[in-house]
N, C-alpha and C positions, 0 to 999 in steps of 0.2 A: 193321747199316748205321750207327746210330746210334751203337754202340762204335769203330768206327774212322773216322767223318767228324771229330768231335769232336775225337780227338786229333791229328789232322791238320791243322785249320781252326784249331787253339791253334799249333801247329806253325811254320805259317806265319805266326801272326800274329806270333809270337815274334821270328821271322827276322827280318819286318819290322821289328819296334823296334829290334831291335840292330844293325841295317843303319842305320837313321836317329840313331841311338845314335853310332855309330863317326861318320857324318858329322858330325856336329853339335862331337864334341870339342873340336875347335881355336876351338870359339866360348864357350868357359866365358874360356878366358886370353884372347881378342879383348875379353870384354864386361868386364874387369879397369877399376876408374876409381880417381880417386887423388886425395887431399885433401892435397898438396903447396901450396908456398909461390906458385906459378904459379897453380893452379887456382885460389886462394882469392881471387887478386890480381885475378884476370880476374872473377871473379864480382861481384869488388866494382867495379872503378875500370872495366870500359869493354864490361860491356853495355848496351845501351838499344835500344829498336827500331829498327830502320834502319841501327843500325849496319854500317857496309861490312867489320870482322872477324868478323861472326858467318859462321856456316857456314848456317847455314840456323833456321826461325822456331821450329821444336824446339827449339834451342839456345839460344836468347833466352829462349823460355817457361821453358826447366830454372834458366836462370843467372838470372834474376830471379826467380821460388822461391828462388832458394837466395842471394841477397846479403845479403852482411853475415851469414850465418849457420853456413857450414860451417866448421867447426872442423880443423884439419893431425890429418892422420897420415902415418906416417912410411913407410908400405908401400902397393904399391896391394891391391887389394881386390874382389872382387864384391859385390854390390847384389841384395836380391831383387825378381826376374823378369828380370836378366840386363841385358845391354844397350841395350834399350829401354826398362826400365824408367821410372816416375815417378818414382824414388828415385836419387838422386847418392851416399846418403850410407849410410854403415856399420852396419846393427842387432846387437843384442848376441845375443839367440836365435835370428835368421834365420842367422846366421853357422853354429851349428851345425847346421843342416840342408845349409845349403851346401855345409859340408867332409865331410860323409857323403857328395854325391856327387861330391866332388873325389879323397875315399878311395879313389872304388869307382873312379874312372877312373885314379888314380894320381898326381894331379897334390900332389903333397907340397910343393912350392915356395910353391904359392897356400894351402896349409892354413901353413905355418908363416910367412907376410906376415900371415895372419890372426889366429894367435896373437899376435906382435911386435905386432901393432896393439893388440890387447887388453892387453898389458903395459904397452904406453904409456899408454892410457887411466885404467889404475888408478895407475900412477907420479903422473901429470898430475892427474887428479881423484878417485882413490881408490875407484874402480869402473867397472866394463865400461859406458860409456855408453847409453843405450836408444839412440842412434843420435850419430854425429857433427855436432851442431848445437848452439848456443847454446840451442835453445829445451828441449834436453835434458840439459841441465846437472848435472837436479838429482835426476835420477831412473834407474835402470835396467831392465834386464828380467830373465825368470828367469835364475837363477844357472847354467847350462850352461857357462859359460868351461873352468874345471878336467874338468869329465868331458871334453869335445871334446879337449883337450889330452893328455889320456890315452889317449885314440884314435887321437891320431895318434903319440903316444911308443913307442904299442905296436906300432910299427909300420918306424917313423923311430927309428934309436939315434940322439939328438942330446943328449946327458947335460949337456952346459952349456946350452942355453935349456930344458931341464928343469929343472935348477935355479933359473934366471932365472923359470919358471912356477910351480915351487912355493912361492916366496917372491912372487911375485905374485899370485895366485890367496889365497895362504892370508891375505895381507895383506888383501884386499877380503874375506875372509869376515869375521874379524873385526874391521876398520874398518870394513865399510857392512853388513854382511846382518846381523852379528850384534850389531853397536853398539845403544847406547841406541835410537836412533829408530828399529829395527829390531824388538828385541823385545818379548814382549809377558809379562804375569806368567805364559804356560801354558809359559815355558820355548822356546817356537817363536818363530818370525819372520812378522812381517805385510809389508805394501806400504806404501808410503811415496814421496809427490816432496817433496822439501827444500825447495823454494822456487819453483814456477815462479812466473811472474806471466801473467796474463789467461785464467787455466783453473781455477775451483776447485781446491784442495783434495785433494777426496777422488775426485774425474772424473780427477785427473792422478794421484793415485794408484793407480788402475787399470791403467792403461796399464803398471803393475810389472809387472804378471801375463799378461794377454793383452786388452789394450785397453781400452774401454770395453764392460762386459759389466753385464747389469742382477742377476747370479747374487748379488752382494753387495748386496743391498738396498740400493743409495745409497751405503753407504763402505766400502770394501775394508780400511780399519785399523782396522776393530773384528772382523776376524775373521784367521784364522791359515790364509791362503789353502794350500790342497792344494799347488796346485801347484809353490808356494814352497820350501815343507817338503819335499817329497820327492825336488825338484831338491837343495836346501843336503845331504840324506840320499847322495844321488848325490854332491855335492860333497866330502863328508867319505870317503867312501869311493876317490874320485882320489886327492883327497891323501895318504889312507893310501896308498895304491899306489905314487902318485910318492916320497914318505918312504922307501917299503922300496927300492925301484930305487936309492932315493942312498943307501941302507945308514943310515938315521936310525928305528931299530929304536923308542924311545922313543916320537915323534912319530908313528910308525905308529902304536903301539897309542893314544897320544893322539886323534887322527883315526877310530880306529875304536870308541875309547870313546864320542867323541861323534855318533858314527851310531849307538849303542846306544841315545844316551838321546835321538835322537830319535823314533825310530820302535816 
């Protein structure tokens, strides 16, 4: 009784998700938002409450949070929790969870506006921003850009913005992951914000890794965070990957010498 209620009662439940799965689709590219030369303009010069162009008191709350602070990009985007979210603005690791399930649904168009946005940001500030905002200027999150990007190469033949990623990506490993205020004398990479202001130190340096967590005893850059290291591990190993797709044999074994001597 119990051998075939179960498999049956998973059955159905199954059905159901992917009945509300399919529904739900066309609401991944619906909840898409954009940090365009419009948005940023509206954010700043003509919300206030009462105003008669807002749409409603949502939208006042979102745009004064966000004045004077969102920063242009040049593709739109999702946000994580979608389009209700708190969030207007672009995270650097939330992205790659997002495009795992843009992968799995197909949508290839929203994973490489995602990449393009990420290449801007290292162009622009010389790393994948922890989100688009001024008050994130100075800091990033873990290093996922390059593997997400190989996920979707292997998937998508686009051999010119794979190129355009491999000279981006490898550029932010070493300008910002592997640069001076990056490493540390074990040879690895710690967490680091360059310079905010109104947030300690070493609390904004957390927020490299996965927010504020009390696992680093107070400062995240006296120790040579896991997650770091084996994200930058993953990153060397894209890049070898992308290097051999562009037939840059060299630079492959370059990239996979130094996932040797990290791990």
């Amino acid at each position: 009784m119990i051998a075939t209620t179960i498999p049956s009662t998973l059955h159905a439940r199954a059905s159901l998700w992917k009945e509300l799965d399919e529904a739900n689709r066309g609401a991944w590219l619906d909840a898409r938002r954009r940090a365009g030369e419009q948005e940023i303009r509206y954010t700043r010069d003509v919300i206030l409450p009462g105003n008669p162009d807002a749409q409603s008191e949502g939208e006042v709350d979102d745009a004064l949070g966000a004045r004077d602070t969102l920063l242009f990009l040049p593709h739109p985007y999702l946000t994580p929790g979608g389009k209700e979210a708190a969030f207007s603005e672009m995270y650097a690791w939330d992205t790659f969870f997002i495009n795992e399930g843009l992968r799995v649904h197909g949508f290839f168009d929203a994973i490489k506006d995602h990449i393009r946005n990420q290449l801007y940001m290292i162009d622009r500030y010389g790393m994948i921003l922890n989100g688009n905002r001024t008050y994130y200027l100075f800091r990033s999150q873990n290093p996922l850009g390059a593997e997400g990007a190989r996920r979707y190469f292997s998937t998508v033949s686009d051999k010119h913005l794979m190129m355009r990623a491999y000279a981006g990506f490898a550029s932010e490993y070493e300008g910002y992951w592997t640069a001076d205020h990056h490493m540390t004398p074990t040879g690895l990479s710690t967490a680091r914000d360059l310079g905010v202001k109104g947030l300690r130190a070493e609390l904004a340096a957390e927020a490299e890794v996965t927010d504020f967590t009390a696992v680093f005893e107070g400062d995240v850059r006296r120790c040579n965070p896991l997650m770091i290291n084996v994200f930058l591990a993953q990153c060397e190993e894209a890049l070898a990957w992308m290097a051999d797709q562009l037939g840059l044999r060299d630079e492959e074994d370059l990239w996979l010498g130094r996932r040797r001597e990290r791990i």
